[in-house]
C-alpha positions in Angstrom: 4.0 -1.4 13.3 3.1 0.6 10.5 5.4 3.6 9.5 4.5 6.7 6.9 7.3 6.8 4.0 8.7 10.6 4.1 10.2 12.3 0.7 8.0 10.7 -1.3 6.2 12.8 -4.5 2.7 14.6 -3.3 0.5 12.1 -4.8 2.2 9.1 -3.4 1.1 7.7 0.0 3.8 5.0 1.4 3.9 3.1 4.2 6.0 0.2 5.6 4.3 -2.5 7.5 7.0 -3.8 10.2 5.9 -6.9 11.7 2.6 -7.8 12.9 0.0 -5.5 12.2 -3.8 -5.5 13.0 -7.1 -4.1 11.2 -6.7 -1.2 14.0 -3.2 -0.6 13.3 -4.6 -0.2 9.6 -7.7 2.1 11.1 -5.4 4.5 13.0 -2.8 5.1 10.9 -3.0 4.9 7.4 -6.8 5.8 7.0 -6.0 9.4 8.6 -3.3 9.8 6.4 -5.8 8.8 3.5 -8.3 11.1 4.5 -5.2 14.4 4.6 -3.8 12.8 1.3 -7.1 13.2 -0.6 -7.3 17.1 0.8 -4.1 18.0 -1.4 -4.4 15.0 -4.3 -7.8 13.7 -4.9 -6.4 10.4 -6.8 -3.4 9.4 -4.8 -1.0 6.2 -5.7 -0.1 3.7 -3.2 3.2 2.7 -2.2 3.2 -0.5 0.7 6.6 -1.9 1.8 6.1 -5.1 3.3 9.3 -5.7 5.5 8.7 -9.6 7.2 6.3 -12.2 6.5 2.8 -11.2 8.2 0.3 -13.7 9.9 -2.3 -15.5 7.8 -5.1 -13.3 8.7 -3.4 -10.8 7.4 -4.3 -10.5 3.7 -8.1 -11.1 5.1 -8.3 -7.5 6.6 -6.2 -6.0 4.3 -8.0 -6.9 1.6 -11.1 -5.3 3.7 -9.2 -2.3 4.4 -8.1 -1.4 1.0 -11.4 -1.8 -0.3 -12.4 0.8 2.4 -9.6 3.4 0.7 -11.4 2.5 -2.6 -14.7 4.0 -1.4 -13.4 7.4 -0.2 -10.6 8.0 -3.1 -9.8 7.1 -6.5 -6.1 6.4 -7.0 -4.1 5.0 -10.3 -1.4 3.1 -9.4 -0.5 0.6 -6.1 3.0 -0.5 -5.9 3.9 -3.6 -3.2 7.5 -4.1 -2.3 8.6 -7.2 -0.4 11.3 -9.8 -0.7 9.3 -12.0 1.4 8.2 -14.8 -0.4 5.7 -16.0 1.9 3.6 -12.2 0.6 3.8 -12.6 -2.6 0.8 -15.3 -3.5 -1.4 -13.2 -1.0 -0.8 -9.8 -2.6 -1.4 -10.7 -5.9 -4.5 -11.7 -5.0 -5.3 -8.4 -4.0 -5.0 -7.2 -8.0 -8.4 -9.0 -8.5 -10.4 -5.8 -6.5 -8.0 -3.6 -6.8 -8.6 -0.3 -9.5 -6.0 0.5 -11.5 -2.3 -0.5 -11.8 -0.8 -3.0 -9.5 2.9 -4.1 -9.3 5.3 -5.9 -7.2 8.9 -5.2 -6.5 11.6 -6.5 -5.1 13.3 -3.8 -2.0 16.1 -3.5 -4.5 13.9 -2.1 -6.5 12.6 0.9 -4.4 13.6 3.4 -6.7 11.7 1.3 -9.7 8.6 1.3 -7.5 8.6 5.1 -7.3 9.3 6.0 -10.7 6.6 3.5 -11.6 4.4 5.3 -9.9 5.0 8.6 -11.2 4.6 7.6 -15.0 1.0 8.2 -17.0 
């Protein structure tokens, strides 16, 4: 399940990936919200809280998917919060295509994330 962060600063997109998700999970709800965010804020930041350890095929399609948000928006920063350990060796690997800033944080570190993001 994948679940839109609320209260967050305009150009700041988060979401919170609960369990197992699929590639059409991915489609149907954060690529609409994508396509509203770039309407208001045409280089948005990413925020992605990763709650539980996902399956293995996971970082595959993700990877695919976030290269998809590449094409139809610019953004600066993408912040990753997990305290899974099992999702930390495949999200790092997503800062090799990724543009612009990349960081991981611990969930006791949500507040860190989002001030992170909001700095030049």
């Amino acid at each position: 399940m994948i679940e839109k962060l609320k209260n967050l600063p305009e150009s700041v997109l988060g979401f919170t990936i609960h369990h197992r998700i699929t590639k059409s999970d991915f489609k149907k709800l954060i690529m609409p919200e994508v396509s509203q965010g770039i309407e208001k804020n045409p280089k948005l930041d990413f925020l992605y809280v990763i709650d539980n350890e996902t399956d293995t095929s996971f970082s595959v399609w993700f990877e695919d998917a976030i290269r998809k948000v590449q094409n139809i928006c610019s953004w600066n920063k993408t912040a990753f919060i997990t305290d899974c350990e099992g999702m930390i060796k495949p999200v790092s690997n997503f800062q090799k295509f990724m543009k612009g800033d990349f960081k991981i944080f611990k969930k006791s570190e949500e507040q860190e994330a989002i001030a992170w993001l909001q700095t030049p």
